[in-house]
C-alpha positions in Angstrom: 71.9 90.4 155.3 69.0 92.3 156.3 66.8 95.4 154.9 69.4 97.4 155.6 71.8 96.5 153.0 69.5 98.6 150.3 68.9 95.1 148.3 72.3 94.4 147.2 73.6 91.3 146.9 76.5 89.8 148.4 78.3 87.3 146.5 80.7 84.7 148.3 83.9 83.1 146.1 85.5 80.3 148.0 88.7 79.8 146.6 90.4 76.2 146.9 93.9 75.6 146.0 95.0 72.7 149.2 96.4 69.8 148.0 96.6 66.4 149.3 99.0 64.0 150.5 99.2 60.0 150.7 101.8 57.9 151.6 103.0 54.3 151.0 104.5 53.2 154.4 107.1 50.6 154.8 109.4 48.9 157.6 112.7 48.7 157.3 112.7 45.5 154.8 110.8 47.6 152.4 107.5 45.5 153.3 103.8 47.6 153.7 103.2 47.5 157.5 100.0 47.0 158.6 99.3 49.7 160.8 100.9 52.9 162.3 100.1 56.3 162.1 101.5 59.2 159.7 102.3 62.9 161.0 102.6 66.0 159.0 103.7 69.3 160.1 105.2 73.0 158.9 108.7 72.3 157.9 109.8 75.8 159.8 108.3 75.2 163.2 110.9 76.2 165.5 109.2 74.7 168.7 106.9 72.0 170.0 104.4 74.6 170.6 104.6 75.3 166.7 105.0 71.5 165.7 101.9 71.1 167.5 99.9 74.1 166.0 100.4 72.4 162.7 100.1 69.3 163.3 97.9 66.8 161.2 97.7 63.2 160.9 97.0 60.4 159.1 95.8 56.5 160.1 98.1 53.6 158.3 96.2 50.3 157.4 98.5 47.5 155.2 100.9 50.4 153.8 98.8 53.1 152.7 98.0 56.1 154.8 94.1 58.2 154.5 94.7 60.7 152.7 95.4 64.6 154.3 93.8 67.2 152.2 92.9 70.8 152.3 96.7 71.5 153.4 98.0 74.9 152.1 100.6 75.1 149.8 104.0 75.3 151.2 106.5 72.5 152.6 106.2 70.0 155.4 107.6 66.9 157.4 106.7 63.6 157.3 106.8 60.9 159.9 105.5 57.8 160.6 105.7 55.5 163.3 103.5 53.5 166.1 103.1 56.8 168.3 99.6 57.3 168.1 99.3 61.1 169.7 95.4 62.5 169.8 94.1 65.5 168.3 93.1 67.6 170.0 94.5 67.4 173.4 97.9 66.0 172.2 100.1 65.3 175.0 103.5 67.4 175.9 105.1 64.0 176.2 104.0 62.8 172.8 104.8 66.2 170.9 108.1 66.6 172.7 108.5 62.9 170.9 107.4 64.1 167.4 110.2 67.2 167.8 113.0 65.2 168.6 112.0 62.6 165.7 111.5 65.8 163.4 115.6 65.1 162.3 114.2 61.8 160.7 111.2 63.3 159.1 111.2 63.9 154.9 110.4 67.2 153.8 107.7 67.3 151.0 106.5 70.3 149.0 102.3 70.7 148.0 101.8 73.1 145.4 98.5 74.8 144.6 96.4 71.9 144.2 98.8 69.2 144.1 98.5 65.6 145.0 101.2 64.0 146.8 102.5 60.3 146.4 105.4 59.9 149.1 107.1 56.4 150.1 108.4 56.9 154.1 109.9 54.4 156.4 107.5 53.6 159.5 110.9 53.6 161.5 110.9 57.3 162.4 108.7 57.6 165.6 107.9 55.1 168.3 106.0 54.9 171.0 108.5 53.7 173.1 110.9 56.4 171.9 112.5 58.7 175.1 
């Protein structure tokens, strides 16, 4: 810190109490796919602008997504689908895509530290979707 902190320490505590989130995606024949991408976000955003200021995401490879950590405790949407938005630098076109799929999304809760197991259908978003 510098001599003028009279030789006192200071003493740092980092708490961490995220949990995680993984989740088994399938189509709609209850079959792994083999690629799409997973989307989690605030369950109270009230705008894109929000959606997007929470955003995370997840890659998909043969039904299982990476898994999210460090996420707060609190609730959130889930979504999968073949939309693949960038982050940063998402687009307003793809967000305005992720809010109007947010109806489909499944809310999950992470406690303090929990790890998170959820089974979602890859149907929800779409690239293609206007």
């Amino acid at each position: 810190m510098g001599e003028g902190a009279g030789g006192e320490r200071v003493r740092l505590v980092l708490g961490c109490d995220g949990g995680s989130l993984t989740a088994r995606v399938t189509d709609t024949s209850g079959k792994p796919v083999p690629a799409a991408v997973l989307y989690l976000f605030d369950s109270n955003v009230e705008s894109p602008g929000a959606l997007a200021g929470s955003l995370r995401r997840a890659e998909v490879m043969d039904g299982w997504s990476t898994p999210l950590t460090a996420l707060r405790p609190g609730k959130y949407l889930v979504l999968a689908g073949d939309l693949d938005v960038g982050l940063p630098g998402a687009s307003v076109d793809d967000i305005e895509k992720l809010w109007r799929a947010k109806s489909d999304a499944r809310e999950v809760e992470i406690g303090s530290g929990g790890m998170i197991q959820v089974a979602i259908d890859c149907s929800a978003v779409s690239s293609s979707a206007r």
